[in-house]
Phi, psi and omega in degrees: 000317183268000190274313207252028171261310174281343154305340207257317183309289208302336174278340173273335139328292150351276197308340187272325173309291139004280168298314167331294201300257211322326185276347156325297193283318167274017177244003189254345179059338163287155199233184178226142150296077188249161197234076183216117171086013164100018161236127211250122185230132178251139177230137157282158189314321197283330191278344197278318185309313173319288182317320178312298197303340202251327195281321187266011149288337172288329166298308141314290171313316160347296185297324191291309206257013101327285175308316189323289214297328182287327151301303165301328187297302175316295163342287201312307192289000209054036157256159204304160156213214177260356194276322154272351169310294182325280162312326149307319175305317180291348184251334149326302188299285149315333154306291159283350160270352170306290184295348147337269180294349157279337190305316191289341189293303171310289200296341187271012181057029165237120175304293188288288192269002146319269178008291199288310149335304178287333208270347181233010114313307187293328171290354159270319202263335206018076178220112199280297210299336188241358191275326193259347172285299201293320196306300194289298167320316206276290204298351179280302188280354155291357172090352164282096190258023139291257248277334191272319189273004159264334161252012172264011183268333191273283172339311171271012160282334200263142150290327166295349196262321186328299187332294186315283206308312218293317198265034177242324169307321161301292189306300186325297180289349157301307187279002169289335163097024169274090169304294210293310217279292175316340175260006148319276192314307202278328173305305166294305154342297189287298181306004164266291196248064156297003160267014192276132203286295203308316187316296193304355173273279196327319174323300192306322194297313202284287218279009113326299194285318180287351173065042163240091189295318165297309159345305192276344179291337187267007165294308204291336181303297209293325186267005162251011149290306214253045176002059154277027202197111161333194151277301153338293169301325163284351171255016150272311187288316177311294170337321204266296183320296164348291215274001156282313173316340187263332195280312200286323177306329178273332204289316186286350171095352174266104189276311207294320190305306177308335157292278185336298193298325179294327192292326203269339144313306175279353172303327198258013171207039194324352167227043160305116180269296183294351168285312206281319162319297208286336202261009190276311190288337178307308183325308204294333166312309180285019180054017168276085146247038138287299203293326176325280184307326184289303213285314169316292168318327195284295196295314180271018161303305199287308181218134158281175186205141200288304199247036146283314195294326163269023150299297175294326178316308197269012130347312161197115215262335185227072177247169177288146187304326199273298174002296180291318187297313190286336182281324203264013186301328179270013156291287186330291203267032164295295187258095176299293212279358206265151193322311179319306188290315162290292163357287160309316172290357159285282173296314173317325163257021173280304174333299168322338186079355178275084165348279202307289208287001164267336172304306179342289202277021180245324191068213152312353175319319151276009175264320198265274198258056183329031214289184166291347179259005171272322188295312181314298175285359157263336179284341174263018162287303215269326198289321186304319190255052187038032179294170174309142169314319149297335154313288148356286140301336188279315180304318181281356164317278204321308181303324212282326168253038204257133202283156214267007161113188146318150192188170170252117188240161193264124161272010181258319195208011171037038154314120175268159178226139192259341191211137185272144236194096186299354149235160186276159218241307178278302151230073172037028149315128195249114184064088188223323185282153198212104186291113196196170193280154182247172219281276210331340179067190186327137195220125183298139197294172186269010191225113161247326175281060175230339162268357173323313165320322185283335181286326209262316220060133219259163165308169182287290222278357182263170195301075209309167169316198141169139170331309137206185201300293194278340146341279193241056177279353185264341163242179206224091183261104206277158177271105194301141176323140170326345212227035193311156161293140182308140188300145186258000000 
């Protein structure tokens, strides 16, 4: 507001100043004399000014119409001018709209002509770094991937550009399914942009897949300094990586390293189920089994698991079945209700030989979740309390297409797994599995003749069945003896 009182103040001075001078100048009578070529000319003051303002436009334009001729003259020479300005602008102008329009050509999926785009962007713009991307992009999606891995090689002379070539190289060799090349690649990559999210996934997946377990712990460190990665989540991933690591470390025979490592896996994920199993058994190499029992307890507060409970078995490994039962009671009554804990608690006292009290402990379990180890464990029940042979047989029947329960299922592609794994087996999904019923619903078991001993009746002193190995690793559903007791 006072910034424009005083523009408006200082133009109307101005203007008043002006007039002072010219009526000045016509009250003063005096005038000028010029003298030239033997003529003599008078101007009055107000006419003399005039002349001046008309003597320096001509002087201008003079200069101006000069300069012209001295910019064309240059043109002429081939230096810059404004004459080339002009036509750089017009080809700049085409340039880009050429490249416009290959873009939309790319996104629209026609390949030849993106092509013919870029190739008349680059005769205008000569700019290789935006030109040879649209170039390499056009040829991909013209299915020419030779001409495109050539200019994604031209991309990697330019330092602005490297990046681009190296992860365009990348992408090629991935859908060639050439892993050692791409993670070369994906390596370089990361050492350009370590922050660039996709590499760093890709990195992590491809060197996950390739079994560099360290590789992948200092991938997962790094995106939770520059905080792409909870916290949570990463002491959860670190843990799953950690404990392959551990794995590998025993599979090479350094037993002591390999404990260390499983234990420092389950601190850092306690409800890790194959951490807390490894680091249990680690305790148990070392003669702890109080910490061995801590650490069990602890994981199966979160989930019970088939192979916790054998885990804790083996803690003291050659007690008596009544034994055993009174030692896991304090396992049992973390999770009173949950399916696992009646299960177990079922085979243990079939191991006991006590009937009745594993029908007690299955509850409702065969009418509301019938799976095959619930069928299982009621057919060595009926066989324990003497039931009929048919009898028998209609419960392992049963079992045998009966859906097989939890499993380790891929929550990315719902892959079953017999074993847990820090990638999926199916599609490389990385910490993905999950113990859980799996979506296909009933499934027959893959072994049905492993129940055939219960069916023919296997001898007392030989091993009973069970549906499978990893089911019932903690009890023993032994086959009673011919002289079995009567059913209650």
């Amino acid at each position: 507001m006072i910034w424009s009182f005083l523009k408006i103040a200082l133009f109307l001075a101005l203007v008043a100043a002006l007039a002072l001078g010219a009526n000045h100048l016509a009250a003063s009578g005096e005038g000028i004399r010029i003298v030239a070529l033997g003529r003599e000319y008078s101007l009055g003051p107000l006419q003399a000014v005039i002349a001046a303002l008309v003597l320096f436009a001509l002087v201008w334009v003079a200069i101006r119409v000069i300069g012209l001729i001295v910019a064309f003259l240059r043109f002429l020479n081939g230096d810059e001018t404004a004459i080339s300005r002009y036509f750089d602008r017009n080809r700049e102008r085409k340039g880009y709209q050429a490249l416009a329009e290959g873009m939309m050509a790319v996104a629209s999926g026609e390949g030849r002509l993106a092509l013919s785009k870029a190739s008349r962007a680059e005769r205008f713009l000569r700019r290789p770094e935006l030109t040879n991307l649209l170039s390499a992009q056009a040829a991909e999606v013209a299915g020419d991937t030779k001409k495109a891995t050539e200019i994604y090689k031209k991309l990697l002379t330019n330092d602005q550009t490297r990046f681009v070539g190296v992860r365009g190289l990348l992408r090629q060799k991935l859908a060639e399914g050439d892993t050692e090349t791409a993670l070369k690649l994906a390596e370089k990559a990361y050492a350009l942009k370590p922050g660039h999210l996709e590499v760093q996934d890709t990195l992590l997946q491809l060197q996950t897949g390739k079994g560099d377990w360290t590789g992948a712990r200092n991938i997962l460190r790094d995106k939770r300094l520059q905080g792409q990665m909870p916290k949570g989540l990463h002491k959860r991933r670190d843990a799953v990586l950690a404990l392959q690591e551990a794995k590998g470390v025993l599979d090479e025979g350094a037993t002591i390293e390999a404990q260390e490592a499983a234990i420092a896996a389950n601190k850092s994920s306690p409800d890790l189920i194959p951490a807390a199993a490894m680091a249990a058994r680690a305790y148990i190499a070392k003669g702890n089994g109080k910490n061995a029992a801590r650490v069990l307890t602890k994981a199966w507060t979160a989930q019970p698991h088939p192979d916790l409970a054998a885990a804790f078995a083996e803690i003291a490994p050659d007690e008596s079945p009544a034994a055993r039962l009174k030692r896991f009671e304090k396992l049992l009554a973390l999770r009173p209700e949950h399916e696992e804990t009646k299960l177990l608690r079922a085979e243990l006292n079939i191991a006991a030989e006590d009937f009745p009290a594993a029908r007690r402990a299955l509850g409702d379990l065969v009418e509301t979740h019938p799976t095959a180890r619930v069928l299982a464990i009621i057919a060595a029940v009926e066989r324990g309390e003497g039931a009929d042979d048919a009898v028998v047989r209609g419960w392992l029947a049963r079992a045998l297409t009966a859906p097989r329960g939890p499993q380790w299922c891929c929550d990315k592609c719902h892959n079953i797994q017999a074993d847990w794994t820090p990638v999926c087996d199916n599609c490389g999904g990385f910490d993905t599995l999950s113990w859980r019923e799996p979506v296909q619903g009933a499934a027959p078991l893959p072994h049905g003749a492993e129940m055939l001993p219960l069916i023919v009746g296997k001898p007392a002193a030989a091993e009973p069945p069970a549906p499978e190995a990893e089911d019932i690793p903690e009890a023993e559903i032994a086959a009673p003896p011919e002289t079995a007791p009567t059913r209650h």
